[in-house]
C-alpha positions, -999 to 999 in steps of 0.1 A, spaced: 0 0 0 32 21 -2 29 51 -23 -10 46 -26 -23 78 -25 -65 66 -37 -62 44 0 -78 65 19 -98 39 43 -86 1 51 -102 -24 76 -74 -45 88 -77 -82 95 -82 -93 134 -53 -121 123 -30 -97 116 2 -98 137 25 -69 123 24 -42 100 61 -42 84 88 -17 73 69 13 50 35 -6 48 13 21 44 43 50 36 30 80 13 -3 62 11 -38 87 13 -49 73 45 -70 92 65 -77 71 101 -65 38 111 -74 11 137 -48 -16 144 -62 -44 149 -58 -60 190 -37 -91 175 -10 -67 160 22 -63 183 47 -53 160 53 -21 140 77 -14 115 100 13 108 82 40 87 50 21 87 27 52 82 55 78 72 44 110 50 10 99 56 -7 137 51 -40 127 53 -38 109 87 -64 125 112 -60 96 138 -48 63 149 -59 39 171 -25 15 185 -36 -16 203 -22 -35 237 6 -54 230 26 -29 211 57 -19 227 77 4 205 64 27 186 92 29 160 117 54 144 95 76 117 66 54 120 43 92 120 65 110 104 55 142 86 19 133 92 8 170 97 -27 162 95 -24 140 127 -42 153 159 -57 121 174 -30 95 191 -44 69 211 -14 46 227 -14 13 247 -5 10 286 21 -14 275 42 9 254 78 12 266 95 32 232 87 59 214 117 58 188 137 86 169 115 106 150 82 88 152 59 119 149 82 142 140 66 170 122 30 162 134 22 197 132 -18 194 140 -10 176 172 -24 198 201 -20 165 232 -11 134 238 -11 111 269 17 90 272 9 58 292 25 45 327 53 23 316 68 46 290 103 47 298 126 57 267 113 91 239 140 91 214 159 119 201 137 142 178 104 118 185 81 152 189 103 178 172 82 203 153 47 191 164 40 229 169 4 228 183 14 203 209 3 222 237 -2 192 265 22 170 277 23 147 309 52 129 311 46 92 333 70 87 357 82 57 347 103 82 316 141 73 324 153 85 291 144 120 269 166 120 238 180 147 221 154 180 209 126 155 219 105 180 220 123 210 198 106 236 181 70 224 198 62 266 200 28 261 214 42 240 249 40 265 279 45 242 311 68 210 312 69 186 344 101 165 342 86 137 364 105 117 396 129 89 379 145 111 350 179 106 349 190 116 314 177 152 300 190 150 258 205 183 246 183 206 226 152 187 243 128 214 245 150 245 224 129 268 205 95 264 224 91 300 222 60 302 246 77 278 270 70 297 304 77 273 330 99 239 336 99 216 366 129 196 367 133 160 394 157 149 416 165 123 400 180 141 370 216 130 365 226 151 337 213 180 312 225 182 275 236 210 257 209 236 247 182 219 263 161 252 262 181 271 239 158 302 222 130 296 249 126 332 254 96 330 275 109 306 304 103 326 338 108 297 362 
């Protein structure tokens, strides 16, 4: 269904196991439900998909992987599992129409760049089970105004939240071990 760009609806099979490497890439899409059976998501599965409103990921998935939502600026409606541990390097990178999304208890690694440029992401509660926030994580998200690192963070990725321009207030842990470089570079509205 790569490159498809007439797919703009598809009822998956309850069977279906995984959804590979570029399945539905460049395709029209416009809302998907994974099926409850499906526990394995490929790299770049629904990347460039502009169309995409929303997407429905099932229990059982763990990793959401690198560019999976890439560039799907059309994307405002996430729904993730409770067992979801990963959310890899650049999976909705560039999800510009993305205003919130709650991460689930368990989450404990967001890869470098996995929310960079979602610029209506306005909401974001970070579970405490987050060890891990890679590098610009969450760069260039201009509409974020109030970020709670929570209790267990140990590892803050450089240029992790630079260029939220209407970033006004951060709450950092105790258990934060290090800070990268630039982590809030060109937030020109942090107060506190």
């Amino acid at each position: 269904f790569c490159f498809d760009s007439s797919l703009t609806t598809i009822t998956l099979p309850e069977g279906l196991t995984a959804i590979e490497y570029a399945a539905f890439a460049l395709s029209g899409l416009q809302s998907v439900s994974i099926p409850s059976g499906v526990s394995t998501i490929g790299q770049y599965a629904f990347f460039r998909c502009y169309s995409l409103t929303s997407v429905t990921i099932p229990e059982g998935v763990t990793e959401i992987p690198s560019y999976c939502f890439y560039y799907d600026t059309m994307l405002t409606v996430v729904n993730l599992p409770a067992s979801l541990t990963t959310i890899g390097k650049r999976s909705f990178d560039h999800c510009k129409s993305l205003q919130t999304i709650t991460l689930p208890n368990g989450l404990t690694v967001i890869g470098d760049n996995a929310f960079d440029y979602c610029a209506s992401l306005h909401s974001i509660t970070l579970p405490g089970s987050l060890d891990t926030l890679g590098t610009a994580a969450f760069g260039y998200c201009e509409s974020l105004q109030h970020v709670v690192l929570p209790e267990g963070l140990t590892f803050l990725g450089s240029f992790a939240f630079t260029e939220c321009h209407n970033l006004l207030s951060v709450q950092f842990p105790s258990t934060l071990h290090a800070i990268g470089g630039a982590s809030f570079q060109n937030d020109t509205s942090l107060i506190s």
